[in-house]
N, C-alpha and C positions, 0 to 999 in steps of 0.2 A: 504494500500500500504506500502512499505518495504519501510527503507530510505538503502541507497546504501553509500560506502564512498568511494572518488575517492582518488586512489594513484598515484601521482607522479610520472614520470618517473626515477627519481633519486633514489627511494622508501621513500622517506616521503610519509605521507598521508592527502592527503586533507581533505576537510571540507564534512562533510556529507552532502547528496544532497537525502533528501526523493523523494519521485516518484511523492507523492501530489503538490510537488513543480515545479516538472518536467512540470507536465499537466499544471499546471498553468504559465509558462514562454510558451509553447506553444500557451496558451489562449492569452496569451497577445499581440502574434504576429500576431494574428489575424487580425487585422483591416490593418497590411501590405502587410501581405498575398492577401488579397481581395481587397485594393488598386495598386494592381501589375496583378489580375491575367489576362486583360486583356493581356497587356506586356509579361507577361510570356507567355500565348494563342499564341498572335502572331509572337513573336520571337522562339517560338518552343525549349523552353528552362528555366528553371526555371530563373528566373528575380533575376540579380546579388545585388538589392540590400535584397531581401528575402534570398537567398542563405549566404549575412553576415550576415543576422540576426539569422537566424538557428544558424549558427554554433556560433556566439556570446551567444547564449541561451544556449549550449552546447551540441544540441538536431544531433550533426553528430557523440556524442561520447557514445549514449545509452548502444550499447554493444560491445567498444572498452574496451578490460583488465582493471580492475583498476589499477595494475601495471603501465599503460602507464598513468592514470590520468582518464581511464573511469569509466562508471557505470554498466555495464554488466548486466542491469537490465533483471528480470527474465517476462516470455511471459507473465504475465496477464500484469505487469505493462508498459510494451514496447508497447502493445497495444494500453492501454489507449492513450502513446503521441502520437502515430501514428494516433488515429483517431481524437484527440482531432486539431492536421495542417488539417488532410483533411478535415474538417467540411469546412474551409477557400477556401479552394482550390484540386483539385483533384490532378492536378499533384501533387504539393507540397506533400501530403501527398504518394503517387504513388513514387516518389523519397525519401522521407525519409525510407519507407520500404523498398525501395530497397537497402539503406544503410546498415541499420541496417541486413535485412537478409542476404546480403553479406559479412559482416564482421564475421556473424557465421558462414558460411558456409567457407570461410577462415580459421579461427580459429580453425576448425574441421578439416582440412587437410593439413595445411602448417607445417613447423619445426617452431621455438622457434626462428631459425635465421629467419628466413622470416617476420613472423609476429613483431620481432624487427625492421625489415625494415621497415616496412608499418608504424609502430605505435612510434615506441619511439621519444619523442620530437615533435609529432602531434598526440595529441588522437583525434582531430578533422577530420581525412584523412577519404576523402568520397570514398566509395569503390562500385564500383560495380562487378556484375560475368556476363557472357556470354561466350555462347557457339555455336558453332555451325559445326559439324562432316564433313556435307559435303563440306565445303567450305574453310575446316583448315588443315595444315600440319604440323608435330614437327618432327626436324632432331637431332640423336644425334651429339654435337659440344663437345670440346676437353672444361671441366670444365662445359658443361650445355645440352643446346637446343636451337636449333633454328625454331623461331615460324613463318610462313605464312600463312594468312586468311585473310576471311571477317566473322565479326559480326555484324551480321546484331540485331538489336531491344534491343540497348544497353541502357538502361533506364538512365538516369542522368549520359551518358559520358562525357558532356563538361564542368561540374561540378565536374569530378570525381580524385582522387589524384590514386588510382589505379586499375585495372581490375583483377580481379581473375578470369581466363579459367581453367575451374575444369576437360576439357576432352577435349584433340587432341590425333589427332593418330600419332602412330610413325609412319615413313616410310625409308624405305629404297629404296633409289634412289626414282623410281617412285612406286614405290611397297608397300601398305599398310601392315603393323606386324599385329599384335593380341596384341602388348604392346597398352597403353597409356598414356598420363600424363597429370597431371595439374601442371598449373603455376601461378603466381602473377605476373604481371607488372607493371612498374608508366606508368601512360598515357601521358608523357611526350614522352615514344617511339614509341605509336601509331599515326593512326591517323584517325579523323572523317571525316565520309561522310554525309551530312547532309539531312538522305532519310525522314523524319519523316513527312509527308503529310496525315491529318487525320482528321475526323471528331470529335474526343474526346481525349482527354486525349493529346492535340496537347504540352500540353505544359511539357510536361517528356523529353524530350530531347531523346525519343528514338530513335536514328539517329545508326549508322552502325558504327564499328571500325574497323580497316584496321591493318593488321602486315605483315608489308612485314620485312622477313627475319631479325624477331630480336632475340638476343639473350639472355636469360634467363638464370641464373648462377643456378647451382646445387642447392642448398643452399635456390632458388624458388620455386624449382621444383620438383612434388608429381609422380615417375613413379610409374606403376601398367599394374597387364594384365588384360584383357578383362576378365579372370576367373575369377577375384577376384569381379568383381560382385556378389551380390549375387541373391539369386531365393526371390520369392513375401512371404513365410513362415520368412525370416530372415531378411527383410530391415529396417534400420533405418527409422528416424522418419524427417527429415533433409528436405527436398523438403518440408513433408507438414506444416511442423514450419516455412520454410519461408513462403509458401501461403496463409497461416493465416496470415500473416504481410500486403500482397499484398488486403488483406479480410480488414484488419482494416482500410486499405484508403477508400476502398467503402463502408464500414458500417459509416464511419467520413461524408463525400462527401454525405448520406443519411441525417445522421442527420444535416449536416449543409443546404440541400434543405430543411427541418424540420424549422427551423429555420428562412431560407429567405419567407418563404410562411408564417410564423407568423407573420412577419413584415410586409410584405405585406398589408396581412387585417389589421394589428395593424393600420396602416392607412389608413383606410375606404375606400377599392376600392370596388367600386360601381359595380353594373351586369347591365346592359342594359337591357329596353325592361321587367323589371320584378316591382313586387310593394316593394321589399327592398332597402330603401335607400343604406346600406350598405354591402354585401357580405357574413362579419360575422352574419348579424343577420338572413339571411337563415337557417332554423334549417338543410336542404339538405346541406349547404355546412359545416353547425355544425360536420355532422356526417361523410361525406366526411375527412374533416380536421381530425376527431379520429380514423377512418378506418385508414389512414393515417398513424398516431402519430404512432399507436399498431403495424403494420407492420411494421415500422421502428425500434420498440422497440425490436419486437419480434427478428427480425434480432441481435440487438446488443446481445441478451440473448445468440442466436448460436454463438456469437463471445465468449460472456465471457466463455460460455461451453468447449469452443476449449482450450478458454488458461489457465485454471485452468485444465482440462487435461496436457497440458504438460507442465505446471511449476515445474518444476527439473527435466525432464526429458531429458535427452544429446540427441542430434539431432543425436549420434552414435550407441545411444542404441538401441537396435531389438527391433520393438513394431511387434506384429503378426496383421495376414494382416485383420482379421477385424476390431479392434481399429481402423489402419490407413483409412479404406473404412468408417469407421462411424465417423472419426473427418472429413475427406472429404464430409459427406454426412453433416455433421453439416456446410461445408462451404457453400456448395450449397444453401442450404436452408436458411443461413444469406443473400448471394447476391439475391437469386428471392424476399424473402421478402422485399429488401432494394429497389429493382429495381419494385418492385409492389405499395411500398410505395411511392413512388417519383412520377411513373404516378396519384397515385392518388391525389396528388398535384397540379400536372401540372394540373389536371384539375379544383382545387381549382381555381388555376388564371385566367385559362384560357389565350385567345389569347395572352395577355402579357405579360405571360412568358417565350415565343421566340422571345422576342425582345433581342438584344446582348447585351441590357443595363442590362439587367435581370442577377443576378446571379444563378435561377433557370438552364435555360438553358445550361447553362455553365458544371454545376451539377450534371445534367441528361446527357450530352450526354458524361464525364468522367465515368462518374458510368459504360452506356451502353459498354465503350470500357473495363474500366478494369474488369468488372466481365465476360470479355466472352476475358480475359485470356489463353489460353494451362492449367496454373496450376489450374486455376477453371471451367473447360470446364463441365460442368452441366451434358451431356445426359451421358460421359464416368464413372462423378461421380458416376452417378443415375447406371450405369448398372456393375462397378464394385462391387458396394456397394451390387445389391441383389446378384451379386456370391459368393461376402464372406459370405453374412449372410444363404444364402445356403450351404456354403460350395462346390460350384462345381468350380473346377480347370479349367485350370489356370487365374490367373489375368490376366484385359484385360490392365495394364497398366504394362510399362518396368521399370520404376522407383518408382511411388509411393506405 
């Protein structure tokens, strides 16, 4: 791993902060993390006293500027701390990603003023993006825009310092253009609906963000026409660099059911009704348990593949659309094997693994909601991937 050196917003430069150090302020948060995440679970919102501790770690400023004081660590290493919280916890891990991938995707489109807004004198500002076409309006105003919507599945809003909408349409009167723009806001001028009811991943705070009629200065705000899209032969690489971030929560969230099911047996839970005292010395559940291990392994390997592909690679640069269809098909195949490896745990424990007290449970049913994601949607990966690798047009996806 790289060590990274954080500058200052003043530009001095701080103390260098390796990545190996990284992971390990995250390891260490651990035991807070998983003493919270019930609280977290039921408040529907990452639990305020994890969310100081993150950011006291320095883990909301991975890839804020070093300029502002961050570390813009590069994708293998952003990886690792992202799955090294979700092992802890799902959300937690599930909203660090979404941090860190929206401040790239920010970075990638805002002016120099904007992202001075967001960052200078907080490299620690949690940022998330959200969109959504049909239910958003942007009017031009005299110095800016004025924004109206509902965002709905806004991951770590009530945690968040500001929202990055990377696409509304413009309108005129009631009349939709062919322009659009994206914008930055502090989430101080929206506001939350708190829709987030869910069997998994309850505790990401994805709840809905509301803008009624605010206003966005130039200086935020990214216009463009609907042409400047491009076709599936020229697209950056940007959506699947963040999904891979969205990947390292559930490959984290795997290995960490990895880990509660070794403790488990570590202390000798017993099987009923069979002649082993103890669980572990079943050679069936021996080999169960390595089945296991190696799917979860195998998973993390798809992850490292992904991010030693695009390490220095700008989220702006055209990668051609089969690379992108085989880093997606490399994501797929991290989430099934993670999400294969976890039932074969659960069956390790058996029935007492869905007790609430279990943090198996927990585990599994975060994994199940984030890998069946939009950006990781398996059958769309699986059937873009043979188009490109046949080469028969067009891509079945608009954006990746």
């Amino acid at each position: 791993m790289t060590a990274v050196a954080g500058e200052r917003a003043d530009g001095t430069t701080g103390a260098a902060v390796d990545a190996v150090e990284l992971v390990q302020r995250a390891r260490e948060l651990a035991p807070l993390i998983r003493e919270n995440a019930v609280k977290t679970e039921q408040d529907r919102r990452l639990a305020e006293e994890v969310v100081a501790a993150m950011r006291d770690a320095g883990l909301f400023r991975l890839t804020t500027p070093t300029k502002f004081g961050g570390y813009d660590l590069p994708m293998s290493d952003l990886l690792s701390v992202i799955v090294e919280v979700g092992k802890a916890c799902g959300s937690a891990g599930w909203n660090l990603s979404i941090d860190t991938a929206s401040t790239r995707f920010a970075l990638n489109a805002l002016s120099d003023e904007a992202v001075s807004d967001m960052f200078d004198g907080n490299p620690d500002a949690y940022v998330i993006s959200t969109a959504h076409l049909g239910t958003s309006k942007a009017y031009r105003a005299d110095g800016g825009f004025r924004i109206t919507g509902t965002f709905p599945w806004s991951s770590g809003c009530e945690i968040a310092d500001w929202a990055y909408i990377p696409v509304v349409t413009i309108h005129d009167g009631d009349e939709p253009t062919t322009d659009l723009v994206g914008v930055t806001v502090p989430m101080s001028d929206l506001k939350i609906e708190r829709t987030w009811h869910v069997a998994g991943l309850a505790g990401s705070g994805t709840h809905t963000v509301v803008a009624d009629d605010v206003f966005v200065p130039d200086r935020r705000a990214v216009p463009f026409a609907l042409t400047d899209l491009v076709g599936e032969d020229e697209r950056d690489s940007m959506l699947v660099q963040g999904s891979v971030q969205s990947l390292a929560a559930v490959v984290g969230a795997a290995q960490g059911a990895l880990e509660a099911t070794a403790e488990t047996l570590a202390k000798g839970r017993p099987i009923t009704y069979v002649n082993y005292e103890k669980a572990a010395d079943a050679p069936s559940v021996q080999m169960w348990f390595g089945e296991a291990t190696h799917l979860i392994e195998t998973a993390t390997m798809h992850l490292k593949e992904i991010g030693k592909s695009l390490d220095g690679i700008p989220e702006t640069q055209p990668v051609p659309w089969v690379e992108r269809a085989r880093l997606r098909m490399h994501e797929r195949s991290a989430h099934e094997k993670a999400r294969a490896g976890v039932e074969k745990l659960l069956d390790v424990v058996g029935g007492s693994a869905f007790a609430l007290s279990h943090p198996l449970q927990r585990l599994w049913r975060d994994i199940a909601v984030m890998s069946r994601h939009t950006a990781l949607n398996a059958p769309i990966i699986v059937e873009d991937y043979s188009r490109a690798v046949l080469d028969i047009h067009p891509s079945v996806t608009l954006l990746y």
